[in-house]
N, C-alpha and C positions, 0 to 999 in steps of 0.2 A: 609677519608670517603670511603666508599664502593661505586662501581662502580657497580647500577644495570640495568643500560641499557646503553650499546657501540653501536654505528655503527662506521665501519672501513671502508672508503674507498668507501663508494656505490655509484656505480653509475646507472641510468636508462632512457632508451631511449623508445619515442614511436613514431613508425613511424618514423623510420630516427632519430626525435625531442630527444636532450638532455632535458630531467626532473630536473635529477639529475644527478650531476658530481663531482666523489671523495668526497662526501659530511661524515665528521666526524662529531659526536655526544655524551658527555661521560655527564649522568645525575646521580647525589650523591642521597645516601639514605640519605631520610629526609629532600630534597632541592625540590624546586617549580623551573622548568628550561623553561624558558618560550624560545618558537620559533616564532618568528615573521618574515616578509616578505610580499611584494605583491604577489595580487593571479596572480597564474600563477609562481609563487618563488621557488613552489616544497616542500614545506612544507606537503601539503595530498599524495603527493609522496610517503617524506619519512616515514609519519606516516605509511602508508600504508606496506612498507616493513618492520618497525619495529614490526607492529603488523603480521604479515604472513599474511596480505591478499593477496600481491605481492613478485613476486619474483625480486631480484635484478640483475641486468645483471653480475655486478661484487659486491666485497665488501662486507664482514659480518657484520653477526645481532648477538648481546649476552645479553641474559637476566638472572640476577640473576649470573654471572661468567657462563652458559652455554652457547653454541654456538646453536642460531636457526637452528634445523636438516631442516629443509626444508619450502618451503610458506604455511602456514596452520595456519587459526587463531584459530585452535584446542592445535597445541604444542605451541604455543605462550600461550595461557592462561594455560596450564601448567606446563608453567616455573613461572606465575606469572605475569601477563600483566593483564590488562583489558584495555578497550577502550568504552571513551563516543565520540561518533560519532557526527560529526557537523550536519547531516543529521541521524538521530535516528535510529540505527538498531534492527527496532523492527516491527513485523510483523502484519497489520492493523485486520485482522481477526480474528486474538486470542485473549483472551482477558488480562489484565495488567496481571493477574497473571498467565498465561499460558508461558507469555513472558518473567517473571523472570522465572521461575523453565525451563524453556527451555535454558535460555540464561547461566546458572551457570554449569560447570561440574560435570557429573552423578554422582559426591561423594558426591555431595554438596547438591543436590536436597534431599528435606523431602521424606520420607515415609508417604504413605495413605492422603485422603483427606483433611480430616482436620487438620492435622500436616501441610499440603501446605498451607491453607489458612492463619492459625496463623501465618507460617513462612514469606508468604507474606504481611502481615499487618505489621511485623517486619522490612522488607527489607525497605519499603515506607516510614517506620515511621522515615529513617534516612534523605531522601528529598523533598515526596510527601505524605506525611500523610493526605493528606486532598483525595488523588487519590482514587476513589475505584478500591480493585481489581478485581471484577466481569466486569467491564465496559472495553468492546472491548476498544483497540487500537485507530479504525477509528473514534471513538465517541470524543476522547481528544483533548484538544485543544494542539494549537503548543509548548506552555510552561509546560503544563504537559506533554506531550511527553517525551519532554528534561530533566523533574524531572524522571520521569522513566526510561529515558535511563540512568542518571546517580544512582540510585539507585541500579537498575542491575548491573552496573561494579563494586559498592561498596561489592554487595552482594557477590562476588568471592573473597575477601580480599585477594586484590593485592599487591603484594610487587611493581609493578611500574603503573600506573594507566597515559594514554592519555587522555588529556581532548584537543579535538578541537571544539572552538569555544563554550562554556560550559552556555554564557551569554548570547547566541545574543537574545533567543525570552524569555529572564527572566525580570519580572518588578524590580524596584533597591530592594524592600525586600528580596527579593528572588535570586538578586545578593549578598547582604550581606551576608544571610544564606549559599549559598555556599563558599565565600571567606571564612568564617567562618569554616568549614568542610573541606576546601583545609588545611589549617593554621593546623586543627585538625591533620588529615591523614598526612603533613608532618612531624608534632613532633613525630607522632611513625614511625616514621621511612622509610615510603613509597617513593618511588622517581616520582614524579608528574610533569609531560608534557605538560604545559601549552601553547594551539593554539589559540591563538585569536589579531584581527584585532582593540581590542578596548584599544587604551595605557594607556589609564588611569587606566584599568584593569588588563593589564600586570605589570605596575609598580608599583601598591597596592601589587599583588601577591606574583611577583616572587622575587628568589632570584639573578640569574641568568638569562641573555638573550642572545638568539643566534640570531644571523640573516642572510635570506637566500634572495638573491638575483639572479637572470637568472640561478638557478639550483646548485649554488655555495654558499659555506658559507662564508659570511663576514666576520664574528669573533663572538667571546661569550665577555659579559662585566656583570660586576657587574650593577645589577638594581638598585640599590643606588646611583651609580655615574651618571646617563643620568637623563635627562630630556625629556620632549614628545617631544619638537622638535626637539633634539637630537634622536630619536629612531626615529619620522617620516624623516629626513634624512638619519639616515642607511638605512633605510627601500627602500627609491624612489631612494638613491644613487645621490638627489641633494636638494636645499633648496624649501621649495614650500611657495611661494610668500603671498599667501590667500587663507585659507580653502573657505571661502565661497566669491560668485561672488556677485557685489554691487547689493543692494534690486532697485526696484521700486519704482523713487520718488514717497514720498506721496501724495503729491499735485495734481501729472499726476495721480495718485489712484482715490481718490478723485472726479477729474473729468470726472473719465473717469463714462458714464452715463450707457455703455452697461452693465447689468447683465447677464452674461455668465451661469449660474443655478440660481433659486429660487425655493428653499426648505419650501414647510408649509406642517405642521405636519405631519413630515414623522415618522413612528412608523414602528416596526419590533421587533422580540428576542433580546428581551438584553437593546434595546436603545429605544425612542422617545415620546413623540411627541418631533421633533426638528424645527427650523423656521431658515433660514438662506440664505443667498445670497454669491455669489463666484462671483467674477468681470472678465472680458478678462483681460488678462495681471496680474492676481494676483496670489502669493501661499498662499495658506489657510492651514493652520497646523489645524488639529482635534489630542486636547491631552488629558492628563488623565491618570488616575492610569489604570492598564491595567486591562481588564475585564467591561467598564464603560460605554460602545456604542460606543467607537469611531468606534473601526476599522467593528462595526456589521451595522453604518452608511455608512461607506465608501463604504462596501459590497453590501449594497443595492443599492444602487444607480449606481454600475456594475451589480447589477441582481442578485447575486447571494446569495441574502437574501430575503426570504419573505417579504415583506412592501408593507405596505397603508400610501395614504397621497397625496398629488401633488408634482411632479417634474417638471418645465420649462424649459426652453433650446432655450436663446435668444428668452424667450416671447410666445415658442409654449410648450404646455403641450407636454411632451413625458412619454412615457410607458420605464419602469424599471424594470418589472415583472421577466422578463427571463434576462440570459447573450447575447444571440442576439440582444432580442430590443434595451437591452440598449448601445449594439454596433452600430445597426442602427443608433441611436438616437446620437449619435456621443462621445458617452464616452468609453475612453480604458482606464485598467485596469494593474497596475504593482503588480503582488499579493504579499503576504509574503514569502510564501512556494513556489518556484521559482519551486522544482521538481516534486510538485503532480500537480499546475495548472498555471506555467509558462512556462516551455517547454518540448518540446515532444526528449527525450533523443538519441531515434535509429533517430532522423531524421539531415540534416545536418545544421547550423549555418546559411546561405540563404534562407532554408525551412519554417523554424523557424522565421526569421523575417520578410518574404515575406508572410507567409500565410496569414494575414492579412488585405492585401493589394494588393490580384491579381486583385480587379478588375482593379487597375491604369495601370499593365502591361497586360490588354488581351484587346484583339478587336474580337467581335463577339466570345466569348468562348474560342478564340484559345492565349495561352500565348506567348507573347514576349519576350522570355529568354532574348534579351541579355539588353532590357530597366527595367529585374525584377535586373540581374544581376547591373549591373550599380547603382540603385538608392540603394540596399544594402549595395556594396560597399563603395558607399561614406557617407552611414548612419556610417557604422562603422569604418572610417574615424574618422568622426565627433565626434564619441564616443570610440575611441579610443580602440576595440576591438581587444584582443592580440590573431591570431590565425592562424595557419599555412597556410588557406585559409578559403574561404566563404563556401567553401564545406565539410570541416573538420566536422563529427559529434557533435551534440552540447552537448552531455553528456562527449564526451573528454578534455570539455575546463573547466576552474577553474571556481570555483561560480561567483567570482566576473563577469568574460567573459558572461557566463550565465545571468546573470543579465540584461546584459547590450544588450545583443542577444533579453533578453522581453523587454528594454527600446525601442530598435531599432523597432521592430516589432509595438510599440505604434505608435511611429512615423509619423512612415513608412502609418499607418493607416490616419494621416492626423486628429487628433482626435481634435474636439470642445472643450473637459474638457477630463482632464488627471488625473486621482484617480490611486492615489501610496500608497500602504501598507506598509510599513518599507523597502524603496526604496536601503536601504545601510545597509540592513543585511548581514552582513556576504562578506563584501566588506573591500576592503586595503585600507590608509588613501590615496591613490595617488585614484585609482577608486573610492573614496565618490568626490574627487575632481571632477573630470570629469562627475560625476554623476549630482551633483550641479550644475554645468555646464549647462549639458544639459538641466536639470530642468527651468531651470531661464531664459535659451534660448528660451525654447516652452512656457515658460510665454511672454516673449517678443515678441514673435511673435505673441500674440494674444490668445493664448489658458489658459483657468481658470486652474490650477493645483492644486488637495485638497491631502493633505499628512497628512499620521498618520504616526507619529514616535514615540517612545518613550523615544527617545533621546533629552534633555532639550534643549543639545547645537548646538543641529541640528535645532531644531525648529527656535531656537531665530536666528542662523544665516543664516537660509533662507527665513524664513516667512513672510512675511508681514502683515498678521492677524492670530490669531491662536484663534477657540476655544475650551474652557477646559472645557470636560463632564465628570459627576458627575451622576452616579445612569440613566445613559440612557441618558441627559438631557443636555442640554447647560447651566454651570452655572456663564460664565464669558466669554465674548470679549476681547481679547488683540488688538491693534493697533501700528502700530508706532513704537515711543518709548516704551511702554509697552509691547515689546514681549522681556521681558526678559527670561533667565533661570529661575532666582528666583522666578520671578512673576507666571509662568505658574506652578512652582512645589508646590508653595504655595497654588494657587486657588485648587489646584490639590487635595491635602492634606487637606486643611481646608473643603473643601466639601464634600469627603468620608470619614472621624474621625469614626463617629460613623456608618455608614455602614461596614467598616472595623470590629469593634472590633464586629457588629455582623454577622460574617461569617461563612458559618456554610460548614458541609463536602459535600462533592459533592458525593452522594451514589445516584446513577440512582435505582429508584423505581423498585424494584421485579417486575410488572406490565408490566412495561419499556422493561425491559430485557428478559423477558418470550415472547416479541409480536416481538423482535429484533433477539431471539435466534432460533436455527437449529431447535429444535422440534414442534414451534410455529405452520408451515405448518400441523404436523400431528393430530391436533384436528381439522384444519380445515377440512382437508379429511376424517378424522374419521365421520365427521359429515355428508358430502356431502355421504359419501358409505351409512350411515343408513338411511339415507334420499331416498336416488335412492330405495334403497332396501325396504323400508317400501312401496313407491310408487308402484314399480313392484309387491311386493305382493298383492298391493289391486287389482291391475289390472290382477291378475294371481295367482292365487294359489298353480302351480305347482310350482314356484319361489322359495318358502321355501320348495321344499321337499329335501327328504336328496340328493338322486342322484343330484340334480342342486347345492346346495352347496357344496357339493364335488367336483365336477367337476369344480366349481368357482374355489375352495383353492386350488387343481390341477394344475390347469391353472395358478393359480397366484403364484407358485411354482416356475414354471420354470419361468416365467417373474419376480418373486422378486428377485431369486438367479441372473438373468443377469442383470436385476435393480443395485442389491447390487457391484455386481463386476463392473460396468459402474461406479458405482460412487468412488471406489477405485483410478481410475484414473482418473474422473474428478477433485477428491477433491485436487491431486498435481497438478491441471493446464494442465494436459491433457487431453487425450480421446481415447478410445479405437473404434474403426469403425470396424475392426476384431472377435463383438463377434457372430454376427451372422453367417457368416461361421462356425466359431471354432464347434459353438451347432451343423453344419449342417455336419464339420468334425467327431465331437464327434457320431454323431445318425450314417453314415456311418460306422465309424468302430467296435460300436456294436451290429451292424448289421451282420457284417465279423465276429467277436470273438465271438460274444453269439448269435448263430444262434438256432434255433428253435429246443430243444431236448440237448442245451447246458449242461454240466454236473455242477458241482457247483462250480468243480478249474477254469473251463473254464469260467464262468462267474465273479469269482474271479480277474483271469487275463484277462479279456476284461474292465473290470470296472476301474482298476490299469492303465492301458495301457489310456485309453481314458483321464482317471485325470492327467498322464503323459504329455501326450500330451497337454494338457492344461498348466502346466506348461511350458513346452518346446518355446510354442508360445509365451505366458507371458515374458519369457528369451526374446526370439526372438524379440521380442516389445521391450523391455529395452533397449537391446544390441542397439539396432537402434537409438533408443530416446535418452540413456542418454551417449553413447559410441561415437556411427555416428552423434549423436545432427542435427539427422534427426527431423523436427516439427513431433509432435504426429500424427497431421491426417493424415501426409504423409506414415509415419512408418508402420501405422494401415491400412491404405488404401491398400497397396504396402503389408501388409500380408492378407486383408481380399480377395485381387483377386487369391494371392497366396492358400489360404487354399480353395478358391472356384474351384479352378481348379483344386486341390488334390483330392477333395471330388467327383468330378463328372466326374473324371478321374476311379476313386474307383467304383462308381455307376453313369452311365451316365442317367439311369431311378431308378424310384422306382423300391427297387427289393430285399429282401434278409430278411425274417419275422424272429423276433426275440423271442426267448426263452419265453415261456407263464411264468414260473413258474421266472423270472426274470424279468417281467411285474408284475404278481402278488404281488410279493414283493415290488416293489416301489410302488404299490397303494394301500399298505396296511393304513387301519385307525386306527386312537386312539378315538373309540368312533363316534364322528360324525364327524372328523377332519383328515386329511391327514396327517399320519405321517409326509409326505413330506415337507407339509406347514407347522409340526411342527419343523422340522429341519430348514425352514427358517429363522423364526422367534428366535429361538438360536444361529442361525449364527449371524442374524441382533443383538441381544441384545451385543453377545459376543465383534464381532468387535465395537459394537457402545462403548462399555465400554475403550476397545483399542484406538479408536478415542479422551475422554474424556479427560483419568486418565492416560496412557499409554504412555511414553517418543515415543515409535513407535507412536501410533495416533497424537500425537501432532505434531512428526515430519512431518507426512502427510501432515498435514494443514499448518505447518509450510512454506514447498515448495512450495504449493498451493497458502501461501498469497503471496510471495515473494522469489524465488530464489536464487538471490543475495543476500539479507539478512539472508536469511536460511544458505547460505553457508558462510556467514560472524561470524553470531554468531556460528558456530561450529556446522552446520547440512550433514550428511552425503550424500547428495545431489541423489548420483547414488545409492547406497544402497537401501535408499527409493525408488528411480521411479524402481529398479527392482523388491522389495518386494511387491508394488502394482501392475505391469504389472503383473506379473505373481499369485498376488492372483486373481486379474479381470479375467484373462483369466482359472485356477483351477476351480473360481465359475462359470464361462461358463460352461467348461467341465462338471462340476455339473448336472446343468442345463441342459443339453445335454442328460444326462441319466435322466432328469425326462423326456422330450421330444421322449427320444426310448422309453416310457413306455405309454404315449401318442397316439405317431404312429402306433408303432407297427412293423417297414415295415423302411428300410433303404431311404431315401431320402434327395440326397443330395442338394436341395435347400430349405427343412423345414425351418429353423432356419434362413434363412437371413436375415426375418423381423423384429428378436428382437434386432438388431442393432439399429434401430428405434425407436422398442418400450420402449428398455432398456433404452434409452436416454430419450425418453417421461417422464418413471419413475420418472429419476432420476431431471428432469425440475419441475414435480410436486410436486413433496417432497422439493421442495424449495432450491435445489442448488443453488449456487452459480456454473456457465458455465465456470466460467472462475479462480477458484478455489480458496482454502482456507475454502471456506464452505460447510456445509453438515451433513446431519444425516442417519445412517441405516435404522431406522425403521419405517419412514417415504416415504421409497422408498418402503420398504413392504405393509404398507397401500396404497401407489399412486397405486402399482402392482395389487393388489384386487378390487380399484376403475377401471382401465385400462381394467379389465376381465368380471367385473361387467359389462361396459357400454358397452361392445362388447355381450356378454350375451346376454343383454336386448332388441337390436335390432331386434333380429327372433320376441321377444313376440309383440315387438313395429308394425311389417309385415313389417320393410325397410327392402331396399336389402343392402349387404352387405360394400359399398361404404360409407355407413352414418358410421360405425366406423370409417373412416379417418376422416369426417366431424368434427364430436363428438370429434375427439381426438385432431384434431388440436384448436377447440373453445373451451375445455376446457383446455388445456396447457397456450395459449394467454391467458384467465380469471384469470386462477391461478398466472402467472408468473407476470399480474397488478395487483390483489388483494395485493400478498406476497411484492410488492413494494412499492404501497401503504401506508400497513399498518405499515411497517417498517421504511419506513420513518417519517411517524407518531409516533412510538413507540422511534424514535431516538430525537424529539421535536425540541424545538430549535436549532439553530448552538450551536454546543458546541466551535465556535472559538471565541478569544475573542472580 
């Protein structure tokens, strides 16, 4: 058989640390080659150089008989690779179907919009047909994530397809529909890379196992000939005695009288009213077909689900409302999703499990390193955390480490009741051990611990009572001997039948998504500007004449052009702080090139020159940002003292009157409308359409939602942050010339306020600060609101202080209304 993915030889070190060492790899077209190991084994290692996300220190990659030209998950997928990621690379801001046509190579992607959309309802239809693709990313729960991430690599029809970890947040139907489509995909011929931590999964699947041990490969055997304890001994490299540690007498249950929670009718999205007690010393399984309440139960009761109802805590009612209270209140939280709300990745593995817990090592505010130090260490100890130190960052350690980095931190916390979400996701059969462990340890010591898993044989061999919800609701108590597998998967099953078969698509209401989406902000504004304006009229007549509206749409001219360009570089997660100067560089120089009596080449080439330079700076930003991986504000800061000093080097005073007949021209009107303001508003449509429909716009947002991801699925990373620096800083320069035409008169400290206001804009228009989000034309309407309410204050008799006032109380208004309502428009947790 053909040989469609080799690795020769690789090796990879980090920090000193062997990953991998001489590790060989050879997977047959048509064959299911499954890699197994503990984390920490170097399995996402080597995926990782297989796919070109990393580069190998030594040792080649060859995909399809060609030799990987270099680390780049771009030539990787066109050789024929695809990769579903254990951790979903798909960007939260965009929405599903942004995220296929983005993540498939530019041959592959539809022409026009509706060829996208039918092509997208295609793609889904082969694992997530139930997905819609209008509905953002951050709206999906953790299992459709995983449908869509796997959809996406199908939709590149890969000759070799990675699948890490492909099962961990799927219910068993939707395990079987993939085994089913893996089975599919390798009779034609694909060669399929099976990562996962669950044997029974691996040895339904594959055909082939490898296994990787401290960076080294064990050997490859036929999956026919092993059994799962044979495969969990290659795997630990010795025999392991008992998955799970012995339960709590029933009897010591039984009597024990303290109720550690009592639950009556707790109601929330998705589940309740539920009624229930948790004992000290007991694990409490909450099970269930998934989607059923358990885990929207478990969530509440950490805070971080809406609910009504009473919650006690050894007899005293406690508040569950927020995720503090109900830290207060003595409950810690082990989530599902370890990288969005378990740990904090740039910080280090001590940070991370101590945060939770300084108030034990501080006296009077000031921290006692070496008692924070200490009680960590021997937490992970105790949990057996594998990692080069307590200092080591905690996104360099394997999931399962990670995991075990939030268990510690629970801990560490000293917690009353311990609420675990799928505690051994994505965990090796040696870490579920040690996991168990500890689980059954902090029972023992006294603390209630409620676990949702979805795992039959997890339940039954750690639980002590488990119950099984059904349509939100408690429809069955296990005990005892009754926690079996069978038992829990039947009550399971017999109680959603007909719920099940009426299930219907999950399409978020037009309604929904319109109150959720970039433009929703611009009708609010729309309405707030005619509003002001209706009022100012009655109070002032002059308000509607022509000369005052024109002078509005003038003004909101040059504030929407630096509006629009602020948000080019908000939208990738940066910020430009440089564009006020630039406008103040810009009106300076032509000032100098199109002085008063200027001819029309001269004004020609003063105009070219300034947009130039606009550019130049834009470069100058990039280079800094995405070259020097200088932070943005630094970059922009460090050019805006820079071009302030150039400017007023140039003109130390107002001084140097510019061309009237070059003035006249930029205030020329179309009717009762500012050509100026009409050219805005074309920019704004043009780019907004760019932003939409436009592999360019989409990339924008793309960076903006995620970086890393951006540049995993094949985004040009530097490209982009130089094509938006330098349009932000063009539309400056823009601006800058409707601003000479304004002034009049060279001054080089005009413009440093629009760095301010530009940003105000771009706040009111309902950005997203911290990117991925955003609309054009919306920054143009915030810009006209912005001029309006500066406007209205001579008619109002304040002085002129109250536009800051004004501007800051209406930014604060907007930026909680647009929260507000959004989250409202987003409804329930979409988790399950």
């Amino acid at each position: 058989m053909e040989q469609l993915l080799v690795l020769n030889d690789v090796t990879k070190r980090f920090s000193g640390v062997v990953a991998l060492h001489s590790a060989s790899l050879e997977v047959l077209a048509g064959e299911v080659h499954a890699v197994v190991g503990e984390n920490g084994a170097g399995k996402s290692t080597m995926m990782a150089i297989a796919s070109g996300a990393l580069a190998p220190d030594a040792g080649t990659v060859q995909i399809c008989g060609t030799p990987l030209p270099r680390a780049d998950p771009r030539a990787a997928q066109a050789l024929g690779l695809a990769v579903v990621h254990q951790h979903p690379a798909l960007l939260p801001d965009l929405t599903v179907e942004e995220n296929l046509y983005f993540g498939v190579p530019p041959h592959q992607r539809p022409r026009g919009l509706r060829s996208r959309r039918r092509w997208s309802r295609q793609v889904l239809a082969v694992a997530a047909d139930h997905v819609d693709p209008a509905a953002r990313i951050a709206s999906l729960s953790v299992a459709d994530r995983h449908l869509v991430e796997i959809s996406k690599a199908l939709a590149t029809d890969p000759r070799v397809l990675l699948l890490d970890e492909p099962t961990e947040p799927l219910n068993a139907a939707q395990c079987e529909t993939l085994f089913d489509l893996i089975a599919d995909i390798a009779a034609r011929g694909v060669a399929v890379v099976y990562i996962s931590h669950r044997i029974p999964d691996v040895l339904r699947v594959a055909d082939r196992l490898t296994v990787l041990r401290d960076g080294r490969i064990r050997g490859t055997h036929a999956a026919d000939s092993l059994s799962e304890q044979d495969v969990v001994t290659l795997i630990v490299g010795r025999e392991l005695e008992s998955t799970f540690p012995p339960k709590a007498d029933a009897e010591d249950l039984r009597a024990e009288t303290t109720v550690a929670v009592d639950v009556k009718d707790l109601s929330g999205p998705g589940f309740g009213p539920v009624n229930f007690t948790l004992r000290r010393g007991e694990i409490l399984g909450l099970a269930g077909v998934q989607g059923n309440g358990q885990q929207g139960c478990l969530r509440a009761l950490a805070g971080l689900e809406r609910s009504r109802g009473e919650v006690r805590l050894n007899g005293e009612r406690v508040d569950v409302t927020t995720p503090k209270r109900a830290a207060e209140s003595g409950f810690r939280y082990v989530p599902e999703d370890r990288h969005s709300e378990g740990v904090v990745l740039d910080m280090t593995a001590r940070e991370n499990a101590a945060i939770s817990a300084l108030r034990f090592f501080s006296r009077g505010g000031l921290l006692r390193r070496r008692d924070e130090r200490d009680a960590v260490s021997l937490q992970f100890g105790a949990l057996q955390v594998k990692s080069p130190s307590i200092e080591t960052r905690v996104g360099d350690l394997s999931g399962g480490n990670q995991q075990k980095v939030v268990l510690a931190r629970c801990l560490l916390a000293k917690p009353a009741v311990l609420l675990t979400n799928e505690p051994t996701q994505g965990v090796d059969a040696g870490a579920r051990v040690e996991i168990y462990e500890a689980l059954r340890g902090a029972a023992s010591s006294g603390v209630g611990v409620a676990l949702v898993s979805s795992d039959g044989v997890e339940l039954e061999g750690l639980c002590d009572r488990v119950l099984v919800f059904s349509r939100g609701t408690v429809v069955r108590e296990l005990a005892g001997d009754e926690v079996t597998e069978r038992a829990i998967t039947s009550a399971a099953v017999t109680a959603t039948a007909v719920r099940d078969e009426a299930k219907e698509e999950t399409v978020t209401p037009r309604w929904r998504r319109w109150l959720s989406g970039d433009q929703f902000p611009a009708a609010i504004l729309v309405a707030v500007a005619l509003l002001l304006a209706l009022g100012m009229g009655v109070m002032s007549a002059r308000y509607f004449s022509s000369f005052n509206v024109q002078s509005i749409l003038l003004l909101a001219a040059a504030l929407g052009l630096a509006g629009v360009g602020q948000l080019m570089a908000i939208v990738i997660g940066g910020i430009d702080l440089s564009i006020g100067p630039m406008m103040g560089l810009g009106l300076v120089t032509a000032s100098l090139l199109i002085p008063s009596g200027a001819s029309s080449s001269q004004t020609v080439v003063g105009v070219l020159v300034v947009l130039g330079l606009g550019v130049l700076v834009g470069l100058v930003n990039a280079l800094l940002i995405a070259f020097a991986n200088i932070t943005p504000v630094v970059a922009t800061l460090a050019t805006y003292i820079a071009l302030q000093g150039v400017s007023l080097t140039l003109r130390p005073s107002p001084d140097g009157a510019v061309d009237t007949a070059f003035i006249d021209g930029v205030q020329q009107n179309l009717g009762a409308v500012p050509v100026a303001f009409v050219v805005l508003v074309v920019v704004a449509l043009g780019l907004e359409a760019l932003l939409r429909w436009h592999r360019w716009g989409i990339g924008l947002r793309a960076v903006g939602s995620g970086t890393s991801i951006a540049q995993r699925v094949g985004a040009r990373v530097r490209l982009l942050t130089v094509s938006a620096y330098a349009g932000c800083s063009l539309l400056a320069a823009a601006a800058s010339l409707l601003l000479t035409a304004q002034i009049g008169i060279g001054d080089a400290t005009a413009g440093v306020g629009y760095t301010l206001t530009g940003i105000t804009a771009v706040v009111l228009a309902g950005a997203s600060i911290t990117g991925g989000r955003g609309a054009f034309l919306p920054v143009v309407i915030a810009a006209v609101l912005l001029v309006q309410m500066i406007n209205a204050i001579p008619f109002l008799g304040l002085d002129q202080s109250w536009q800051y006032y004004v501007s800051g109380i209406v930014v604060v208004v907007a930026a909680a209304v647009y929260s507000l309502l959004r989250r409202r428009a987003a409804g329930p947790s979409s988790r399950p």
